[in-house]
MIDREN-172225 format. One record per residue: z negated, x negated, y of N, C-alpha, C in turn. Coordinates in steps of 0.2 Angstrom, whole numbers, plus 2048, in hexadecimal, padded with zeros to 3 digits. Example, Ala and Ser with C-alpha at 12.3 -4.5 7.8 and 13.67 -1.06 7.14 Angstrom:
7D97BE7E47D97C27EA7D97BE7F07DD7C07F57DC7BC7FB7D97C0800
END
This chain:
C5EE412E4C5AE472E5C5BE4C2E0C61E4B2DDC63E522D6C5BE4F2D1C59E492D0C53E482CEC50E4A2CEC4EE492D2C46E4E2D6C49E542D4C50E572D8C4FE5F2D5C4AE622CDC4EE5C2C9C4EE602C4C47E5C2BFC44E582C2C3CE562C1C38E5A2C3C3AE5E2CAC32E612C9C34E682CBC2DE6B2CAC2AE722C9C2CE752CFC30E7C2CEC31E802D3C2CE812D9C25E822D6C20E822D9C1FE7C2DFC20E762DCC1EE6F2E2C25E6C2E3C2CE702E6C31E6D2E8C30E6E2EEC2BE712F3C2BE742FAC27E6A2FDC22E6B2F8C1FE622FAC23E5D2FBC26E5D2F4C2BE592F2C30E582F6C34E5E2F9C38E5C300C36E59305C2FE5D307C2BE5A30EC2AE5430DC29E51307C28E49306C2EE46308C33E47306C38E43305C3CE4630DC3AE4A310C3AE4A318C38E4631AC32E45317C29E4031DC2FE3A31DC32E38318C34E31315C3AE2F318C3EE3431AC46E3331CC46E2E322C4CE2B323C4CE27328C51E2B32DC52E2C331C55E2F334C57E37337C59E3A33AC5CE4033BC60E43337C66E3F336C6CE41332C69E4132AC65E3E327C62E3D322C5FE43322C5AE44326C53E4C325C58E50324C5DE50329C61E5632AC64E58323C68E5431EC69E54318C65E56313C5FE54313C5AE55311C57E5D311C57E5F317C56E66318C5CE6B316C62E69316C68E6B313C68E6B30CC65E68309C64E65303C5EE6D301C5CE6A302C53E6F301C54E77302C59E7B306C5BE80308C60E82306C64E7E302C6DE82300C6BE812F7C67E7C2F5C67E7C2EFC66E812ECC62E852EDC5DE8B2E9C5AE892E5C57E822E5C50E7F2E1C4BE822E4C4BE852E9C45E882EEC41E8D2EBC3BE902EBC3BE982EBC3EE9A2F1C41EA12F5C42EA42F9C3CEA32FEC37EA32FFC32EA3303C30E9C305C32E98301C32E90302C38E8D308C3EE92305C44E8F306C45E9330DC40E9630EC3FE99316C3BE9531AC35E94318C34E8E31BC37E8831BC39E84318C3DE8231CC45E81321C45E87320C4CE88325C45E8832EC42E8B32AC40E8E333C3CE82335C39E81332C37E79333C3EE76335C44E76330C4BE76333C4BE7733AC4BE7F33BC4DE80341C48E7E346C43E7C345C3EE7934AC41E7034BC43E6D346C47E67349C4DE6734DC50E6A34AC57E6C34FC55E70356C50E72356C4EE7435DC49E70360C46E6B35EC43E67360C48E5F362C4DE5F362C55E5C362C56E5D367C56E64368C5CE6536CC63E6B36AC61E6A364C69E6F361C65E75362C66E79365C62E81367C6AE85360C6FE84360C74E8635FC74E86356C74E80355C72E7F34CC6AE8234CC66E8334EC60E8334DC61E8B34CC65E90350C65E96352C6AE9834AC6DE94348C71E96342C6DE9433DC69E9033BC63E8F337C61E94336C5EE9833DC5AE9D33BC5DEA533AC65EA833BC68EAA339C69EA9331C6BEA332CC6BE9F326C67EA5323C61EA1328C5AEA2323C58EAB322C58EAD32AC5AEB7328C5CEB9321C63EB7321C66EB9316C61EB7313C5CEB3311C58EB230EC50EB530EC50EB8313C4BEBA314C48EC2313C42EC3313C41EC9311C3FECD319C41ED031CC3DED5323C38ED4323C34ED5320C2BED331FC28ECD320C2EEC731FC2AEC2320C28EC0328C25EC032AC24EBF332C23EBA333C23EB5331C24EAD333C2BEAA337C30EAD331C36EAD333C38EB133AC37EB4339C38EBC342C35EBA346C2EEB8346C2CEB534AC2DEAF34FC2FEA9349C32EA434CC38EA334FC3BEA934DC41EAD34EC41EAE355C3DEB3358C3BEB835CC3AEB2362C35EAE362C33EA9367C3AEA4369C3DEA3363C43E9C366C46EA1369C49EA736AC4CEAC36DC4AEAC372C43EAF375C42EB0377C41EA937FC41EA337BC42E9D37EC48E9A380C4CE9A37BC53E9737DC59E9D37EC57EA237AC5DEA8379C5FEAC380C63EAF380C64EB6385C64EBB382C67EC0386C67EC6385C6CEC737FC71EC537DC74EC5379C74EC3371C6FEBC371C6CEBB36DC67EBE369C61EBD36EC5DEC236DC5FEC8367C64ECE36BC66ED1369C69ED2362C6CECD35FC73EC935AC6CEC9352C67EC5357C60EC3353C5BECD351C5CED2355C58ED7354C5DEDA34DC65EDA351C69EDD34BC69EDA344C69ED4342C68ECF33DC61ED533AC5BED433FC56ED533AC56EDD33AC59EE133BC5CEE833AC5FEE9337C65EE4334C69EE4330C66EE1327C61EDD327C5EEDB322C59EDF31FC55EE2325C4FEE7323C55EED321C58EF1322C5EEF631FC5FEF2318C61EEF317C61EEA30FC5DEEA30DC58EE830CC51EE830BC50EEF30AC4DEF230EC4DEFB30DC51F00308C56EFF308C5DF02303C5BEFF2FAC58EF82FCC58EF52F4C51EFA2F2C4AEF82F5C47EFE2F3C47F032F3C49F052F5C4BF0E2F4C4EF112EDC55F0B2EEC59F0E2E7C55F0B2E0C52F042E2C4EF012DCC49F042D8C44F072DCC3EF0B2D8C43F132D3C49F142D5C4CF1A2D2C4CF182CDC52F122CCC53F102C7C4EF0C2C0C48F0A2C4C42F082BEC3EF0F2BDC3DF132C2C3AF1B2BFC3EF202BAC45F1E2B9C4AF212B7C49F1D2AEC49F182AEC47F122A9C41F162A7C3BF132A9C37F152A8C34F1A2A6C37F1F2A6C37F282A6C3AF2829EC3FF2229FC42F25298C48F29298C4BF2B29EC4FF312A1C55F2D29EC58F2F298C5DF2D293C61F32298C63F3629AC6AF3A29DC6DF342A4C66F312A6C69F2D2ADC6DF262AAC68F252A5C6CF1E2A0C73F1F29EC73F2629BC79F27297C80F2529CC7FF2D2A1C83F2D2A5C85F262A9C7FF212AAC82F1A2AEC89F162A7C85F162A1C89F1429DC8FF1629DC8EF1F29DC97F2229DC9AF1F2A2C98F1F2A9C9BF1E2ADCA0F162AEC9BF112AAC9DF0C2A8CA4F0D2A6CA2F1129CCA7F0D299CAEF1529DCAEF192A0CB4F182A4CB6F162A9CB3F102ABCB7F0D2B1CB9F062ABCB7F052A7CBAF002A2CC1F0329FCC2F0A29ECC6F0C29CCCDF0E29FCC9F0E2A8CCFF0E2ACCD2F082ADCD0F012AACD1EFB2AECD7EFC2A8CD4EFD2A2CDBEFC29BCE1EFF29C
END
């Protein structure tokens, strides 16, 4: 499989995995395979969200509601708030197999990530307008800042 990794285009490893899913023999195989396709970070992000949630649809098409339900936790850290594919299929297995406690574990998760998400652009556009701008006092001062925490560690 490191072969295929590193033969083909980031662009068509989302195929390439679904093939060699179509091709697996087994369960304990896909499962690997899918383990394989989601930890490596051969993936784009938005691929490798897809198939976490195709995962979670096997494992809950199984029976495992349990691994299926940390699949899609996994895949949360990955994901951006906006994507609605994820939340959604999110939102229905909860909805179907979850309670009141899950349910709720799955709102704070995506509470917790849109807050992350939110805070990076907020501070990120300062820091490229600040660039940007040219604002040599915001630059210097991060530099000074730098080199005395270098001068505390001496």
């Amino acid at each position: 499989m490191s072969v295929y990794d590193q033969a083909v285009p980031p662009n068509e490893k989302l195929s390439m995995y679904e093939i060699y899913i179509a091709r697996a023999a087994g369960v304990p195989k896909t499962r690997e395979i899918y383990e394989q396709a989601i930890v490596s970070g051969g993936l784009p992000e938005k691929d490798a969200i897809k198939m976490c949630i195709k995962y979670a649809e096997l494992e809950h098409s199984l029976g495992e509601i349990d691994l299926a339900r940390k699949i899609y936790v996994y895949a949360s850290c990955l994901a951006d708030p906006h994507n609605s594919d994820l939340w959604i299929n999110w939102h229905e297995f909860e909805v179907q197999h979850g309670n009141e406690d899950t349910f709720r574990d799955m709102l704070r998760i995506k509470r917790s990530v849109n807050a992350g998400h939110s805070q990076t652009s907020v501070m990120l556009p300062e820091c490229i307008t600040q660039k940007a701008n040219g604002d040599a006092t915001a630059v210097n001062e991060l530099e000074k800042g730098e080199d005395e925490m270098v001068a505390l560690r001496v």
